[in-house]
C-alpha positions as CSV (number, residue, x, y, z in Angstrom):
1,X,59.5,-89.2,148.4
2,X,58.7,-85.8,149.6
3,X,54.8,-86.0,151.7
4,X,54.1,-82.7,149.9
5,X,52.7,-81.8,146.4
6,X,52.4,-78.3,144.5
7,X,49.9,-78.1,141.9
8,X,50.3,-74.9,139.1
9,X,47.4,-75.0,136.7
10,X,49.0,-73.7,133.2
11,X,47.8,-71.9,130.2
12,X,50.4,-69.7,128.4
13,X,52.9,-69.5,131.0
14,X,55.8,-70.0,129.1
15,X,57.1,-66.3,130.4
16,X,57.2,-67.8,134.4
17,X,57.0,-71.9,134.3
18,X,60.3,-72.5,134.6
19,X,61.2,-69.8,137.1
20,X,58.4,-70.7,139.6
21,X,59.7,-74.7,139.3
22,X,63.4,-73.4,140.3
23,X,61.9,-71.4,142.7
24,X,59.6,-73.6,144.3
25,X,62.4,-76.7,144.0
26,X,65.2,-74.2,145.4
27,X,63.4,-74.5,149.3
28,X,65.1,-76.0,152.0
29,X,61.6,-78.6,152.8
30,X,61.2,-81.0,149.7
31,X,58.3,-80.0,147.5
32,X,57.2,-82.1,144.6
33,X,55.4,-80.8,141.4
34,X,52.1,-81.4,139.2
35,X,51.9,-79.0,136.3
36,X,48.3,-78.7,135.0
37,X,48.7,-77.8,131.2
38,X,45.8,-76.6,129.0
39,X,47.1,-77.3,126.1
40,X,49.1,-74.0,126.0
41,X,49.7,-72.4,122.7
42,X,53.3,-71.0,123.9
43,X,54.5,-74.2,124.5
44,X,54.6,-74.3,128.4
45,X,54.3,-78.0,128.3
46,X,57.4,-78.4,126.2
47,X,59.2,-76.5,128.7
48,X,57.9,-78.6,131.6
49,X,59.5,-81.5,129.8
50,X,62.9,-80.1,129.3
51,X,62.5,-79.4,132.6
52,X,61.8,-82.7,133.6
53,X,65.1,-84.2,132.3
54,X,66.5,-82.4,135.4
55,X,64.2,-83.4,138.2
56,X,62.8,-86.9,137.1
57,X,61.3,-87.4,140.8
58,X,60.3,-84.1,141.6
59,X,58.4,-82.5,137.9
60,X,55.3,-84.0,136.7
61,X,53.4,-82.9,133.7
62,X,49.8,-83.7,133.4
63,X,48.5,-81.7,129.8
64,X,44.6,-81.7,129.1
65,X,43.5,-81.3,125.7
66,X,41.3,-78.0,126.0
67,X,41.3,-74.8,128.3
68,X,38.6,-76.2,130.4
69,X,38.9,-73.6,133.6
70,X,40.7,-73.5,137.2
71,X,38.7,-75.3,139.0
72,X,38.8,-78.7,137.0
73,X,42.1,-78.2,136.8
74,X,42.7,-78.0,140.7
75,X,40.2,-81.0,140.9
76,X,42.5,-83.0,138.3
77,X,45.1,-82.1,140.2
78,X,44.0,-83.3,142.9
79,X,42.7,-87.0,142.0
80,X,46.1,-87.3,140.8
81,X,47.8,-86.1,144.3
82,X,45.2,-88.7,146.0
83,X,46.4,-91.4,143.8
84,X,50.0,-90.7,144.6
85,X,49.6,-90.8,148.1
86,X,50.6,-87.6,148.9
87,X,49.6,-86.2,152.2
88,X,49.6,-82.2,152.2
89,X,48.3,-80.9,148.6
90,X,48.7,-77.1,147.8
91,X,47.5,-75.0,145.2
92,X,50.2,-71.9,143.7
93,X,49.7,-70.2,140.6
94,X,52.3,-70.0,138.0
95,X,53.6,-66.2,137.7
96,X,54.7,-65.2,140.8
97,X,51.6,-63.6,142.8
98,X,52.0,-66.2,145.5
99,X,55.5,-66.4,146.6
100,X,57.0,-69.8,146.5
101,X,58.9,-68.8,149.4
102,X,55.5,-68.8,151.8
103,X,54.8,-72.7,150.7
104,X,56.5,-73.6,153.7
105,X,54.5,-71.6,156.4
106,X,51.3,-73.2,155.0
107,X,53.4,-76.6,155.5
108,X,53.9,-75.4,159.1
109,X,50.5,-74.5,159.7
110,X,49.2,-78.0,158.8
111,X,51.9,-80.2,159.8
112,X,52.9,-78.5,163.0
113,X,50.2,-76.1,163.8
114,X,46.9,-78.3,163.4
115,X,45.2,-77.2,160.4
116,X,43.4,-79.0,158.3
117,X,43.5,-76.3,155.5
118,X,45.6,-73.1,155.8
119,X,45.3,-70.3,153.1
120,X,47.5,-67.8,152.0
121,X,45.9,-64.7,152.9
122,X,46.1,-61.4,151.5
123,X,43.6,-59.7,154.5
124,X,44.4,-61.0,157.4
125,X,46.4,-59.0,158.7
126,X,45.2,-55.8,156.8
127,X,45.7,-55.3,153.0
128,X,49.1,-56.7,151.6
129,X,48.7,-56.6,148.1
130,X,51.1,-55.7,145.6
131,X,50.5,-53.6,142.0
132,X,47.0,-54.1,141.8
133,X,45.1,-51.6,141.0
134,X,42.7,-49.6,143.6
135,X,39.0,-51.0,142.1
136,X,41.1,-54.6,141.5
137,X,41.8,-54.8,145.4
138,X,38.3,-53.4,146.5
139,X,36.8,-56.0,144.5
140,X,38.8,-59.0,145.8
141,X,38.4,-57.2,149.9
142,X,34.4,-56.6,149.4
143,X,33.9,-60.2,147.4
144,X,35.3,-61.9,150.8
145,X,32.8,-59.4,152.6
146,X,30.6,-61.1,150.8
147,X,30.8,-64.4,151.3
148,X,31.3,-64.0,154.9
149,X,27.9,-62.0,155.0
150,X,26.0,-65.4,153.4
151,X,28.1,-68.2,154.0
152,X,29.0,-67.6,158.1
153,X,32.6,-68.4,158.0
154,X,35.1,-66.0,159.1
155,X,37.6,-66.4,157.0
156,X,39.2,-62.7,155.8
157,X,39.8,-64.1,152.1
158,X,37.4,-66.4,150.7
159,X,38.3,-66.1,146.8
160,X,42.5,-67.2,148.0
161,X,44.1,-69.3,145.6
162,X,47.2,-70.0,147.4
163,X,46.2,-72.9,149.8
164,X,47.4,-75.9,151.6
165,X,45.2,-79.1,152.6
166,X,45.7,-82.3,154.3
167,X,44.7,-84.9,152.4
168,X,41.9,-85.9,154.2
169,X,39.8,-82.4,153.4
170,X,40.0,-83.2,149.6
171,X,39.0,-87.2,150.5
172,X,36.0,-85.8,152.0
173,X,34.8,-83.1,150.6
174,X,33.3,-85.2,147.2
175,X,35.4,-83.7,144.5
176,X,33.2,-84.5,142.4
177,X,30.5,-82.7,143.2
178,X,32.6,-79.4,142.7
179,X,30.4,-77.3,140.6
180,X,32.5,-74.2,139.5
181,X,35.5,-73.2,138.1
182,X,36.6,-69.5,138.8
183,X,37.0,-67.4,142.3
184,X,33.5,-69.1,143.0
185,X,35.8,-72.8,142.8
186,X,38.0,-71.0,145.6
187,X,35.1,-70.2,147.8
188,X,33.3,-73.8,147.0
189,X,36.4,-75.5,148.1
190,X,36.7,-73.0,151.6
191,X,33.0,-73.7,152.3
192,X,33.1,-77.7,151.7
193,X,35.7,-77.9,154.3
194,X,33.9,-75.4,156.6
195,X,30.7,-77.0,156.3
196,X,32.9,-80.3,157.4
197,X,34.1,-78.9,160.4
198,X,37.7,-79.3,159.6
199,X,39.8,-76.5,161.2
200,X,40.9,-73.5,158.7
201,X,43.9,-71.3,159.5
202,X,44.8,-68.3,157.6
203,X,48.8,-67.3,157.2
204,X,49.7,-63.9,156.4
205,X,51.1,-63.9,152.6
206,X,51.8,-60.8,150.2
207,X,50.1,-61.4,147.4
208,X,52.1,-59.4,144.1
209,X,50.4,-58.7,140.9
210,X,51.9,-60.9,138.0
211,X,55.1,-58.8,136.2
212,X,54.6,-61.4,133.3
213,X,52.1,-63.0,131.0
214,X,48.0,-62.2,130.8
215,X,45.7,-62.2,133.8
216,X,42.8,-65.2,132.8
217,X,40.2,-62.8,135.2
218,X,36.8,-61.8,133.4
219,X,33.1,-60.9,133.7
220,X,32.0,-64.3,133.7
221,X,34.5,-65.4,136.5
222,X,33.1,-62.9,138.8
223,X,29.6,-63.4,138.0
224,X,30.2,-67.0,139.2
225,X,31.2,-66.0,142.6
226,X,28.9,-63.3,143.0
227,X,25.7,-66.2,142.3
228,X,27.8,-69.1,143.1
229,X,27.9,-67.8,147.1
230,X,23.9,-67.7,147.4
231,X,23.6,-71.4,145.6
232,X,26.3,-72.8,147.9
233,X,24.0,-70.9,151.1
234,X,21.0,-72.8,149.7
235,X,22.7,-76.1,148.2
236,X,23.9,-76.2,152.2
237,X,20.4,-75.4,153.6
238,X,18.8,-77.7,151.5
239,X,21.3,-80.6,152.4
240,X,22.5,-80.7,148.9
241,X,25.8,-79.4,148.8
C-alpha cells in the first residue's frame, strides 16, 4: 500500500492517459493512481480500464457522468483519497506539462522537508516554461502578481496545478466550501491553506506546453480568477471563507 496518491482529472485524453500512467508508475517511490473521467467522448475511460488489468492495486478509475470542471474534479478526487487513507495527495495533469518525473521532489518536500503543501512551480526560480507562447506566459507570471498583490501570500505561482498536500491540509480546509472550478480553484485551494497557517514550499518544476490533445483554457476560466481573488480577499476579511 503505497502512502501516496496521484490524481489526473480527464476529458479527452485518450492521446496521453496511458503514457502518463506508465510514466508516473515507472518511478523508483510507489505512486498510486485516481483517474478523474468526465465522461470523455474518446474513450479515455476505456483505456484506463485496459489499463487496469495490469496494475489492479495501483489504477483506479472514478468516471463522472458530465464535464463538470477542474475543480470538482480535484475535490472528488480528493474525498476519495481521504477515504482511502492516503496520506500525501497530489494533483498532475494528464498530457505531459507537469513531468511525472518531479512527483517525487514534491514527495521530498513534504515527507522529509516539512511542508504541509509544496507546489510545482514554474517562477520560482525565474521563468521555466516550455512552448508557450509569449502573451500565454505573461498572463500566467502577472495573474500570480496578482494574487500576491490582494491576497498577501508570497507564493511566485498561485494559479500551479501541479501540487502535493498532506492530508491534513485537505481535512481542514472544508472542501466543501470550495467555490470555483478553473485557475481561481488553484488559487482557492493555495489561500485556504495559507489562511490556515500550514507551511507552503515551492519546488522548482519546468512546466512544458502539452505536444498532444486540446488545451480546456477559456475566457470564462480566467475571468474566475481575475474576480475570484478579490471575493476570496473579502470572504477572508469578512470571516466567511
Amino acid at each position: 500500500m503505497s502512502d501516496c496518491i496521484v490524481i489526473i482529472p480527464t476529458y479527452n485524453e485518450i492521446e496521453n492517459i496511458e503514457s502518463i500512467i506508465r510514466a508516473v508508475f515507472s518511478l523508483q517511490k510507489e505512486f498510486h493512481l485516481l483517474i478523474v473521467d468526465d465522461n470523455s467522448p474518446d474513450k479515455t475511460a476505456e483505456k484506463v480500464k485496459e489499463l487496469q488489468k495490469e496494475f489492479p492495486f495501483q489504477l483506479f478509475l472514478s468516471q463522472r457522468m458530465k464535464k463538470a470542471g477542474l475543480g470538482t474534479a480535484y475535490v472528488h478526487g480528493f474525498t476519495w483519497a481521504l477515504e482511502h487513507q492516503y496520506e500525501y495527495v497530489f494533483e498532475m495533469d494528464a498530457d505531459f506539462s507537469h513531468n511525472p518525473n518531479d512527483l517525487e521532489k514534491l514527495y521530498d518536500a513534504c515527507h522529509n522537508q516539512g511542508a504541509d503543501l509544496a507546489i510545482g512551480s514554474r517562477y520560482v526560480t525565474g521563468v521555466n516554461v516550455v512552448n508557450w507562447p509569449l502573451s500565454r506566459v505573461l498572463l500566467s507570471y502577472f495573474a500570480s502578481v496578482y494574487v500576491r498583490m490582494i491576497t498577501g501570500m508570497k507564493i511566485m505561482d498561485a494559479t500551479a496545478g501541479f501540487i502535493c498536500y498532506r492530508r491534513t491540509v485537505l481535512e481542514t480546509i472544508q472542501l466543501n466550501r470550495i467555490k470555483f472550478i478553473g485557475y481561481a480553484f488553484q488559487i482557492e485551494m493555495k489561500y485556504r491553506a495559507f489562511a490556515q497557517k500550514y507551511t507552503i514550499k515551492e519546488v522548482p518544476v519546468i512546466f512544458t506546453d502539452r505536444t498532444k490533445g486540446q488545451s480546456k483554457m477559456s475566457g470564462a476560466i480566467i475571468k474566475e480568477a481575475i474576480f475570484g481573488v478579490i471575493s476570496l480577499k473579502i470572504r477572508k476579511i469578512f470571516n466567511r471563507l
